[in-house]
C-alpha positions, 0 to 999 in steps of 0.5 A, a space after each residue: 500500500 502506498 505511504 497515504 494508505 499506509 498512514 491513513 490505516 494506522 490513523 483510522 483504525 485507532 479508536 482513541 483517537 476516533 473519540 477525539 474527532 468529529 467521527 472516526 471517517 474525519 481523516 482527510 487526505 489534503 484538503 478537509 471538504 467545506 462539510 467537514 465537522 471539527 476536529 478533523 485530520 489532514 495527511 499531506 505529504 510534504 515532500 520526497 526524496 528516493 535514494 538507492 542504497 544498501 546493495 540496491 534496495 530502494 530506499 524512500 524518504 518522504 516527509 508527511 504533515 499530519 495535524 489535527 484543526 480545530 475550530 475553537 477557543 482553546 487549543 486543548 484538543 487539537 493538542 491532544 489529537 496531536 499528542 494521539 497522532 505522535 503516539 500512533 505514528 512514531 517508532 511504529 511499523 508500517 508496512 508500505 508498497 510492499 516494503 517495510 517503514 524503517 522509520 516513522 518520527 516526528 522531525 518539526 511541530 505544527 502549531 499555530 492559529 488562524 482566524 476568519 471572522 470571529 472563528 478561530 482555527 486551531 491547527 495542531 501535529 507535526 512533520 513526520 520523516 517516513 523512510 521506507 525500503 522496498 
């Protein structure tokens, strides 16, 4: 399974983190629809970068956002979705396009609010370095 599946199964079949959002389906991968209900997730990737190495393998490097937004006063939530999303990703195997994730870790926090209107958007997570071999 590509790395956006691979990702999106270890976030959607948690139940801790399920109880924290909207519903257990508020994983979006991008861009959240305008119909979305707070909080929710969204997966981007970041970035990429394919290397060969160790007599062949393929090795892939990617960086993936992963936060969680919140409309609301506090960023309480948002921080413990992000804290959730920190525990279910870091140092936990996954298994992608057929290989294995070497690594999966955190490497920079999100964290940071906006505004429209009188509305305030909570924006919570982190980049995740995904190195996988194949």
């Amino acid at each position: 399974m590509s790395a956006r599946t691979a990702l999106y199964v270890r976030l959607s079949g948690d139940a801790t983190l399920a109880a924290l959002l909207a519903s257990p389906q508020s994983i979006y991968y991008q861009v959240a629809p305008q119909t979305a209900t707070f909080p929710y997730v969204v997966l981007s990737k970041s970035a990429g970068t394919p290397d060969w190495q160790f007599a062949g393998a393929h090795v892939q490097q990617e960086v993936w956002v992963c936060k969680a937004i919140d409309k609301a006063s506090s960023a309480g939530r948002a921080e413990q979705i992000a804290a959730r999303i920190d525990d279910l990703l870091t140092d936990q195997p996954l298994t992608v396009d057929g290989g294995l994730a070497l690594a999966v870790f955190r490497e920079s926090d999100i964290s940071y609010s906006e505004t429209s209107g009188a509305d305030v958007f909570r924006h919570d997570g982190g980049l995740y370095r995904l190195v996988t071999a194949g």
